[in-house]
N, C-alpha and C positions, 0 to 999 in steps of 0.2 A: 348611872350604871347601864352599860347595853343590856340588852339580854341576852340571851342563847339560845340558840337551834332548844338545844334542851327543853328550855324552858317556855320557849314559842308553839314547841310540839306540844306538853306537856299542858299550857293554859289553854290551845288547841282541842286539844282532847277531850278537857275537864269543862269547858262551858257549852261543845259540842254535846257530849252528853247528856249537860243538867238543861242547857237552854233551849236548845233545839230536837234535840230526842224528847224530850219530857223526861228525865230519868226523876225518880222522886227520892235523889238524893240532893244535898250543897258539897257544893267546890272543898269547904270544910271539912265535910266525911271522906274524903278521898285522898288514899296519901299514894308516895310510892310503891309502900306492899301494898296495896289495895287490888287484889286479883281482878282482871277483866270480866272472867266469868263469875259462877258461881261462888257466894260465898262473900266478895265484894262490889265491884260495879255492878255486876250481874247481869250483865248483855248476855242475851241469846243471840242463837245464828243469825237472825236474821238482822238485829242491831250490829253484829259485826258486822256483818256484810254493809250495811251502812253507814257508820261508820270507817272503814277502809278505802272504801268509795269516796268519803270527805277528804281522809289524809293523801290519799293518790292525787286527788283534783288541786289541794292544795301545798300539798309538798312536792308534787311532780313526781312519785315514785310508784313503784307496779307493784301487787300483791299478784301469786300465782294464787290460784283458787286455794290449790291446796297448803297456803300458808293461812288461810283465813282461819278458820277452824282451832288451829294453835294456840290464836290471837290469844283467845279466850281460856287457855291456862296461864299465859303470862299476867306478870305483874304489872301495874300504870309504871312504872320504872323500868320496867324490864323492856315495854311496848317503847316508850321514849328512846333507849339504845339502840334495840332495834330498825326502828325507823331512823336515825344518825346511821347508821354501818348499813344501810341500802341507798343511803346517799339522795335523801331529804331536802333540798334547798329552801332556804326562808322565804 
């Protein structure tokens, strides 16, 4: 089975966070609702901000400053869409 932009983003995100950020969560605790900010991932700005910096480099797409900030009311589902409809390449 291929995978999907989706789901490329999405494993992107989740090991970006736990492996490389240090986040002291597992890939396990993390679903689709699982909020960016507060509450679930729980990235502060400045994890945003490094994390967006990953997905630009590796998905080839541009964040305005002021979408960063946003990031972090969105949902890990919601984030995934949204990077697919700014036109993400794998």
């Amino acid at each position: 089975m291929e995978a999907t932009l989706e789901t490329e983003i999405r494993d992107f995100v989740l090991s970006t966070v736990v492996k490389d950020m240090n986040h002291p969560l597992t890939e396990d605790e993390i679903g689709d609702d699982s909020p960016m900010g507060a509450g679930g991932i729980d990235l502060d700005s400045l994890s945003l901000i490094e994390l967006t910096m990953r997905l630009e480099r590796r998905f080839g797409i541009e964040f305005p400053e002021t979408d960063i900030e946003p990031l972090g009311a969105m949902k890990l589902g919601e984030l995934v869409t949204d990077l697919v409809r700014r036109g993400a390449k794998a």
